[in-house]
C-alpha positions as CSV (number, residue, x, y, z in Angstrom):
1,X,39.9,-23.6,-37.4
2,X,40.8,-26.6,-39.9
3,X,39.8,-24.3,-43.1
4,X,42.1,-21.5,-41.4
5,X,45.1,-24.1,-41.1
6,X,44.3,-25.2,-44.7
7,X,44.3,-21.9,-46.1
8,X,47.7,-20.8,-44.2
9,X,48.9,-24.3,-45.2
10,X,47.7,-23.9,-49.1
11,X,49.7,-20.1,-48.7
12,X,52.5,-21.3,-47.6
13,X,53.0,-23.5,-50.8
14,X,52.2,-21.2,-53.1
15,X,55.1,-18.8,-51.3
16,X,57.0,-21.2,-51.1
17,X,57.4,-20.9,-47.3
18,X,58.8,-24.0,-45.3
19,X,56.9,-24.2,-41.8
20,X,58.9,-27.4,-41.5
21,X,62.5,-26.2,-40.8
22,X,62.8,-24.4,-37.7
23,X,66.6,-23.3,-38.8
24,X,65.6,-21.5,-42.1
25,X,63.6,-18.1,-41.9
26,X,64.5,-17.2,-45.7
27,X,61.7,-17.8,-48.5
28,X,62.2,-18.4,-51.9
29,X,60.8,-16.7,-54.7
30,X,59.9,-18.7,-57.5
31,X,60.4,-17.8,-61.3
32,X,56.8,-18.3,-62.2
33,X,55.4,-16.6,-58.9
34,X,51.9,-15.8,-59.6
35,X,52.0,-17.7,-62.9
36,X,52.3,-21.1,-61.5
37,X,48.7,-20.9,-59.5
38,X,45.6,-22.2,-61.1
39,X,42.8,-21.0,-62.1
40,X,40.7,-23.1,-59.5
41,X,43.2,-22.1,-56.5
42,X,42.9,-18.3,-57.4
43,X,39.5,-18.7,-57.0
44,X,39.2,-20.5,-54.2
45,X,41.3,-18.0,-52.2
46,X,39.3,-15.0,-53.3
47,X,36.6,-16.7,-52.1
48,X,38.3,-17.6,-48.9
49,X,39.6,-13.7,-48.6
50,X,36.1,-12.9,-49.3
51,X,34.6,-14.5,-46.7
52,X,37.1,-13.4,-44.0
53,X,36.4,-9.7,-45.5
54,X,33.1,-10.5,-44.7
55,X,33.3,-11.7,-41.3
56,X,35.8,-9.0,-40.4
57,X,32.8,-6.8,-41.6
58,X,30.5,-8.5,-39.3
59,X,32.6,-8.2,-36.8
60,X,32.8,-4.5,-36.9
61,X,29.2,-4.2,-37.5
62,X,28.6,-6.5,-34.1
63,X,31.6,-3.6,-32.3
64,X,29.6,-0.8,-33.0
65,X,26.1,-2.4,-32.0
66,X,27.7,-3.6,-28.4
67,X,29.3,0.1,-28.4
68,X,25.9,2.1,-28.7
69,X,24.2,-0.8,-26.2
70,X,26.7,0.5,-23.8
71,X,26.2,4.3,-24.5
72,X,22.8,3.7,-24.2
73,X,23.5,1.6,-20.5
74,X,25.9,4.7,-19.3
75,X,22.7,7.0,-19.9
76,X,20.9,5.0,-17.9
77,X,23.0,4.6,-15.0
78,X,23.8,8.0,-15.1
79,X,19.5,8.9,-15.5
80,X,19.2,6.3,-11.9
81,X,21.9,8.0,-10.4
82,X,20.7,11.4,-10.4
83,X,17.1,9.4,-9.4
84,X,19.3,8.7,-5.9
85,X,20.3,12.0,-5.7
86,X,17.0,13.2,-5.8
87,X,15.7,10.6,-3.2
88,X,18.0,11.4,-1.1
89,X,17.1,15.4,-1.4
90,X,13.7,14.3,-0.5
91,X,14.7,12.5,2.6
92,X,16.8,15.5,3.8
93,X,13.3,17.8,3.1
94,X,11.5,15.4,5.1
95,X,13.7,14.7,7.8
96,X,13.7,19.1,8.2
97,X,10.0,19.5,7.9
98,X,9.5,16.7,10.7
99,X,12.2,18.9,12.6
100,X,10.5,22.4,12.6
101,X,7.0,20.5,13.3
102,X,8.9,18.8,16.3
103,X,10.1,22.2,17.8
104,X,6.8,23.9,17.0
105,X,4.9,21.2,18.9
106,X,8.1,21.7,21.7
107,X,6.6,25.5,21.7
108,X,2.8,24.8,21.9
109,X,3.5,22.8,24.5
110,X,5.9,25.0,26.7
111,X,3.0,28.0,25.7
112,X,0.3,25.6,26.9
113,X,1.7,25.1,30.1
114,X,2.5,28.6,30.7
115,X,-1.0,29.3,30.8
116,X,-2.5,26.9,32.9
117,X,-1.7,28.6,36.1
118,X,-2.8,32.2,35.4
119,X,-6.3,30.2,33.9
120,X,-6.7,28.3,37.4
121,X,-6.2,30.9,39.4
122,X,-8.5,32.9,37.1
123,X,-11.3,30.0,38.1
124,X,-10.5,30.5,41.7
125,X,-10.8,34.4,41.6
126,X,-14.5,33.7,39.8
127,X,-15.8,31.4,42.2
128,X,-15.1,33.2,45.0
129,X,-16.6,36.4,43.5
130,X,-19.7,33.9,43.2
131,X,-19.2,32.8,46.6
132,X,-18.9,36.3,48.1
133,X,-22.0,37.7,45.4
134,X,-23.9,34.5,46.3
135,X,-25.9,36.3,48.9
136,X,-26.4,39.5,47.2
């Protein structure tokens, strides 16, 4: 932060800006503009614009890596959500199949029971035809 203030601190001199006076907002040009800069100062703010060139490219570079992390991140959420989907497909498949095997059971049972009382009075009929051939 103190190089940034010195750099906009070192441009406003060489524009001649005045960040003093609040009741001015004019600049001044001056008759040697560029002329009046040195050598060293030239560099140095190359070097300064640069840098910030640099980190601005950074910068991008590190906007596009967090931008395909999140691509990547909406794939996966989107892969777990159809997981849930299909879990919850299975549970409906199984809730179903225990259903049908409920009402089949429901049916063997009702059949079973329908049969007992033709089958004992079947036993009865046989042991008296035993009883009654007994003697034969």
């Amino acid at each position: 932060v103190d190089e940034a203030m010195k750099l906009r601190d070192e441009l406003a001199a060489a524009t001649g800006y005045d960040k003093i006076s609040q009741e001015s907002y004019s600049q001044s040009s001056s008759s040697r503009g560029f002329q009046a800069m040195s050598q060293d100062t030239g560099e140095e703010l190359n070097g300064r614009f640069t840098a910030l060139q640099i980190a601005g490219e950074e910068i991008k570079n590190q906007n596009i890596i967090q931008s395909q992390s999140l691509n990547l991140l909406t794939v996966k959420a989107d892969a777990l959500l159809s997981i849930n989907t299909e879990t919850r497909n299975i549970a409906d498949d199984t809730r179903d199949l225990i259903a049908q095997s409920y009402l089949e059971l429901v049916q063997i049972s009702e059949n079973t029971g329908a049969i007992v009382k033709p089958i004992q009075q079947m036993q009865r009929d046989i042991a008296e035809v035993k009883k009654n051939t007994a003697k034969l």
